[in-house]
C-alpha positions as CSV (number, residue, x, y, z in Angstrom):
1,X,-150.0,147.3,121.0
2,X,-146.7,146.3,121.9
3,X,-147.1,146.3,125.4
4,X,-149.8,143.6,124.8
5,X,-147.4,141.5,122.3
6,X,-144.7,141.4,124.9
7,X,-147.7,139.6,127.3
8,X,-148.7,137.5,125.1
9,X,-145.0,136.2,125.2
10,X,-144.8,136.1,128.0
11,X,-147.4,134.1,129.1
12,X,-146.7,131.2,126.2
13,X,-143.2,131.1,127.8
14,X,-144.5,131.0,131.3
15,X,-146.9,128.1,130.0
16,X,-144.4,126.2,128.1
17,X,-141.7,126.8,131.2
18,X,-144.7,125.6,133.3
19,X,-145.6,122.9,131.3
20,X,-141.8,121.7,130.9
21,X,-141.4,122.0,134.6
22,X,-145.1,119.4,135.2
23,X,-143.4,116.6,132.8
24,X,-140.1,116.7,134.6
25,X,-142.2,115.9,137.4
26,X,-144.2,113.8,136.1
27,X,-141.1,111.4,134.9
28,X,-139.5,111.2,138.2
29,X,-139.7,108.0,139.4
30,X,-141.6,107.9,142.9
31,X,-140.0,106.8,146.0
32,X,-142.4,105.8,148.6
33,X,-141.3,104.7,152.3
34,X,-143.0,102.4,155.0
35,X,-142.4,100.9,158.1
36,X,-140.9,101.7,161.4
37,X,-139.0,104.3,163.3
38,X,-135.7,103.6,161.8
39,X,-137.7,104.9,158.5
40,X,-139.1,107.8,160.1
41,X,-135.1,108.9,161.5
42,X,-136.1,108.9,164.7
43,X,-132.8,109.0,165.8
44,X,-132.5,112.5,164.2
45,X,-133.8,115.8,165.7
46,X,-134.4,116.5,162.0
47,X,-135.7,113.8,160.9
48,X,-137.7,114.9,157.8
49,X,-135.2,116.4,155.9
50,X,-132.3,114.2,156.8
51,X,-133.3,110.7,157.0
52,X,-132.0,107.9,154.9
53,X,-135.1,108.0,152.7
54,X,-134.7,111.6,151.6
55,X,-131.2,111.0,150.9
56,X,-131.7,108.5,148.4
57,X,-134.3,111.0,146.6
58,X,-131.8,113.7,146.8
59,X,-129.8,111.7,145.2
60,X,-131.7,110.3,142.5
61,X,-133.8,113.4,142.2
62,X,-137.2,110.9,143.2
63,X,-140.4,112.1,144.5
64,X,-140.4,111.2,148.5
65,X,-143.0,110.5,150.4
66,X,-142.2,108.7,153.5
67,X,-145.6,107.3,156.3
68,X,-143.1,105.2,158.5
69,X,-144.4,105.3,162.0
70,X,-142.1,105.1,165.1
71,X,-143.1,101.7,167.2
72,X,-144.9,99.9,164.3
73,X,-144.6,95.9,164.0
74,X,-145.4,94.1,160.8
75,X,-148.9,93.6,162.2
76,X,-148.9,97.6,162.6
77,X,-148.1,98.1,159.2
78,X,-150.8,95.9,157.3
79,X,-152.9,98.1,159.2
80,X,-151.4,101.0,157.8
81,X,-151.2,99.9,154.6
82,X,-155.1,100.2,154.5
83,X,-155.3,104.1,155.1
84,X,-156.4,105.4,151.8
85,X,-153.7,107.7,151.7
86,X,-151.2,104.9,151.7
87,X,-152.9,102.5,149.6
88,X,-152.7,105.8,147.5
89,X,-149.1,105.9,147.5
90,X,-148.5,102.3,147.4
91,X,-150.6,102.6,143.8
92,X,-148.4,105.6,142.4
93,X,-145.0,104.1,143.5
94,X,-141.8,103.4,141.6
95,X,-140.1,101.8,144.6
96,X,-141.0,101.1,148.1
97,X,-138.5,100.6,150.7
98,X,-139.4,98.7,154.3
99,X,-137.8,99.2,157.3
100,X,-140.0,96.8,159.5
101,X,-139.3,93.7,162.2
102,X,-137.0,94.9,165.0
103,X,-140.4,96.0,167.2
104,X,-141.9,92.5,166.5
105,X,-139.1,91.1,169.3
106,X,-139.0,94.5,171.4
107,X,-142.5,96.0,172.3
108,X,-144.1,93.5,174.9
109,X,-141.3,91.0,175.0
110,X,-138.0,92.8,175.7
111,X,-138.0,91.8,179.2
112,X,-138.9,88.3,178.9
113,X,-136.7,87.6,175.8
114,X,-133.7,89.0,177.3
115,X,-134.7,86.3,180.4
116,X,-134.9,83.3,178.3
117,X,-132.0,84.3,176.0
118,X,-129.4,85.0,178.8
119,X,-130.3,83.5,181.8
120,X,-131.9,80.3,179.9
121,X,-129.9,80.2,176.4
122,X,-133.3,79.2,175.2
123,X,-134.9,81.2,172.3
124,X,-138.1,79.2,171.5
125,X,-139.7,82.7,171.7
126,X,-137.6,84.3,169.5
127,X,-138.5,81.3,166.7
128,X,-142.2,81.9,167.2
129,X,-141.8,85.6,166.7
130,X,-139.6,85.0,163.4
131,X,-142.5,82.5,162.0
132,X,-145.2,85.4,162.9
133,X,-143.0,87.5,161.2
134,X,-142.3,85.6,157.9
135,X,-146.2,84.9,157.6
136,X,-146.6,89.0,158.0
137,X,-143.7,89.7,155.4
138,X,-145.5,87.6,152.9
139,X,-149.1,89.3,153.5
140,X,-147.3,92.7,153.1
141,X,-145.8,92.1,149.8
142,X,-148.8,90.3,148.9
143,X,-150.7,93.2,149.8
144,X,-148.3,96.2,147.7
145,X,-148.5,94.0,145.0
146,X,-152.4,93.5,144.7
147,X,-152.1,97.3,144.2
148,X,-149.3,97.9,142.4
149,X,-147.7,95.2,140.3
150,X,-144.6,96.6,138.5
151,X,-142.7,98.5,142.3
152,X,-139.5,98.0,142.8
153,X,-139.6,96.5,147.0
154,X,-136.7,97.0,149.0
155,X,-136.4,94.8,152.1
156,X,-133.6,96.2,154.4
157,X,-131.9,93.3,157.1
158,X,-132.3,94.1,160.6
159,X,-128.8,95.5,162.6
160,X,-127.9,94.8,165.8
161,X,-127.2,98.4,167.4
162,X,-126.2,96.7,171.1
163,X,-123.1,95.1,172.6
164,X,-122.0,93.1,176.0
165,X,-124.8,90.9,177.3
166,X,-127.7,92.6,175.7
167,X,-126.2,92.7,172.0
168,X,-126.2,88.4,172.2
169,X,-129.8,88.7,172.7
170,X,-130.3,91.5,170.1
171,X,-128.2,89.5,167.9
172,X,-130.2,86.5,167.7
173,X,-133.4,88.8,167.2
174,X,-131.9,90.7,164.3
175,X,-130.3,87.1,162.7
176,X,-134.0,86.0,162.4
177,X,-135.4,88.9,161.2
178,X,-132.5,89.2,158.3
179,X,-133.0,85.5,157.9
180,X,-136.6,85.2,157.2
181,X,-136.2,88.3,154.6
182,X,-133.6,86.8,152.8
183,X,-135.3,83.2,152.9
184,X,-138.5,85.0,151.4
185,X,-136.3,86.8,148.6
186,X,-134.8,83.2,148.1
187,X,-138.6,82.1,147.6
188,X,-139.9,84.6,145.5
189,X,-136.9,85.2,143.0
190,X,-137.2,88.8,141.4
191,X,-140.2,89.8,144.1
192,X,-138.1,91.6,146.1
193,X,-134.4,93.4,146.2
194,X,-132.5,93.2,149.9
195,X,-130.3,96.0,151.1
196,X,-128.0,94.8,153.8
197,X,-128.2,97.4,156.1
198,X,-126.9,95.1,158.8
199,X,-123.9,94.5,156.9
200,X,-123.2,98.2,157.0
201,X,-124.0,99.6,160.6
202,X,-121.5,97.9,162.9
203,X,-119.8,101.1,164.6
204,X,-121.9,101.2,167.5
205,X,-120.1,104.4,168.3
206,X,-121.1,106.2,165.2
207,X,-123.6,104.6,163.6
208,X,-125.9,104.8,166.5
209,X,-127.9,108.0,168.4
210,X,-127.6,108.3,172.2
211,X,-130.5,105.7,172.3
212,X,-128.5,102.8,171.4
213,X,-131.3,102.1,168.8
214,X,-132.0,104.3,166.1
215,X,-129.2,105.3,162.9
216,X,-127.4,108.4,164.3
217,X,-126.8,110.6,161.3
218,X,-124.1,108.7,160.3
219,X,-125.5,105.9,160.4
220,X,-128.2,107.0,158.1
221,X,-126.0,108.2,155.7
222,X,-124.3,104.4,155.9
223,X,-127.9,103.4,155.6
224,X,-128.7,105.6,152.0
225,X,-125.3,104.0,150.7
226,X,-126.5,100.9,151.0
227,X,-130.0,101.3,149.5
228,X,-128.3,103.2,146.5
229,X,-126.2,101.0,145.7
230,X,-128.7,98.4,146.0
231,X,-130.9,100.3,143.5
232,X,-127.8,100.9,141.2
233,X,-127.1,97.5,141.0
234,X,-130.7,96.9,140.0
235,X,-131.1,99.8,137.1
236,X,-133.0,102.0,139.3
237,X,-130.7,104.8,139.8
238,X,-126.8,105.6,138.4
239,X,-125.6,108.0,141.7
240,X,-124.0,105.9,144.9
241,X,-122.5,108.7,146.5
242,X,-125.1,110.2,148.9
243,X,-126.0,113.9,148.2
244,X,-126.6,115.5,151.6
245,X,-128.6,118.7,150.9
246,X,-129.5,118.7,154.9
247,X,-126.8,117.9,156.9
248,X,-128.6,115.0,160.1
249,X,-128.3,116.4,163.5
250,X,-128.5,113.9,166.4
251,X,-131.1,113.3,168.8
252,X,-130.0,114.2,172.1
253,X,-131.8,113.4,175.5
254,X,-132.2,109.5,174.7
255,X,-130.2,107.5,176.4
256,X,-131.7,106.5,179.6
257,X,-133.3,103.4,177.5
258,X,-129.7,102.0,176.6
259,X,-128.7,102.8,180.6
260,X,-131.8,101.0,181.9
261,X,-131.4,98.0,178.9
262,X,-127.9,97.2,180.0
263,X,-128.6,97.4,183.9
264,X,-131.3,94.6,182.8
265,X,-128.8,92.3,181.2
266,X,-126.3,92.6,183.9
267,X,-128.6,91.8,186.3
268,X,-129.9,88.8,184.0
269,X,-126.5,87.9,183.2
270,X,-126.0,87.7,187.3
271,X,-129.4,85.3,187.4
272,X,-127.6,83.2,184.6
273,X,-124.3,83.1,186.8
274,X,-126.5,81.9,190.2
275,X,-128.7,80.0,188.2
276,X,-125.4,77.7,186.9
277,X,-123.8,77.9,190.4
278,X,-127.0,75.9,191.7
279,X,-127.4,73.8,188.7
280,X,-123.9,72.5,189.0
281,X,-124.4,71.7,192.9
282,X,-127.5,69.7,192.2
């Protein structure tokens, strides 16, 4: 008779622990990720469990989930955003951050936007791509909010992870990203909340994997600061001090890209130089 008392107990405390355990759960605020490889941590060999984005869940004790996919543009994400499982996600989320614009100026145009920029100083391209941009920034938050009203949205500005002749170029593709985010926070007042990542990663030493593209491990820690403190400032969490329960580890093996982008502008930089030479003796 005892023995069967004592398991009784036991299983109302199991329930009740169980049961305690579901609404802790329950009333954690859910932090959902989207956009490109910068959210994925592709600049990490361990991406899942020490990119930016789990950080700031760690942190705040959130629920994560993160469907950023390396290479996607804005016109890759609406797309995305229409997978049931993210439309899903989108519905049950707390907060949303977006990492999303720098592949809108690098996949198909790298080549001819470094051409333009430094042999012809001319960045009519650049423009165009910053409109299309804008236009797909305002369908995205159009489209999160059709599902899910009340979610905080974090925008994060676009860095500029390159230097010499190549970082000009990458610099006037990252202004116009950061630009038209801001101009669409300006325009929606309360819509969205900016965390100035671009701000914050200027170390290209540090901040940066082998790549020359990606947040190194530092750099995503840099990257979590901000967004914390961005959320702090907003009500949305208390901690901005980044707790890292998986230390990052960097990707190795990357850097031909940065070898083979910086051969490119030298030799554009060497067009530009001929290209002046000629047009003064005309």
């Amino acid at each position: 008779m005892k023995r069967r008392v004592f398991a009784v107990l036991l299983c109302f405390t199991l329930l009740f622990g169980m049961t305690g355990m579901l609404a802790h759960a329950a009333d954690a605020p859910r932090y959902l990720v989207l956009g490109d490889s910068i959210a994925f941590g592709s600049g990490l060999s361990n991406p899942r469990q020490a990119v930016y984005g789990k950080i700031v869940a760690d942190t705040n004790g959130y629920e994560y989930e993160n469907y950023a996919v390396p290479g996607h543009t804005t016109s890759n994400l609406l797309r995305r955003m229409e997978d049931p499982a993210v439309r899903q996600a989108i519905k049950n989320a707390d907060i949303i951050s977006i990492s999303i614009g720098g592949n809108n100026f690098l996949l198909g145009n790298l080549n001819g936007l470094l051409y333009d920029g430094i042999v012809k100083h001319d960045y009519s391209r650049f423009d165009e791509i910053a409109k299309n941009f804008s236009l797909d920034l305002e369908t995205i938050v159009g489209n999160i909010r059709a599902l899910n009203a009340d979610a905080a949205i974090v925008l994060q500005t676009l860095y500029n992870p390159q230097t010499s002749y190549v970082g000009e170029v990458y610099q006037q593709g990252a202004d116009r990203v950061s630009d038209q985010i801001r101009a669409y926070a300006a325009a929606h007042p309360g819509e969205v909340l900016i965390a100035d990542v671009a701000a914050a990663l200027t170390d290209s030493d540090r901040d940066f994997a082998e790549d020359r593209i990606h947040p190194s491990a530092v750099g995503n820690e840099k990257i979590a600061r901000v967004v914390l403190a961005t959320l702090a400032e907003n009500g949305l969490g208390t901690a901005t001090e980044p707790v890292i329960e998986t230390p990052g580890q960097d990707a190795h093996g990357t850097g031909m890209f940065t070898v083979f982008v910086n051969l490119y502008g030298r030799f554009f930089h060497l067009l530009a130089v001929i290209r002046n030479l000629f047009t003064g003796l005309l």
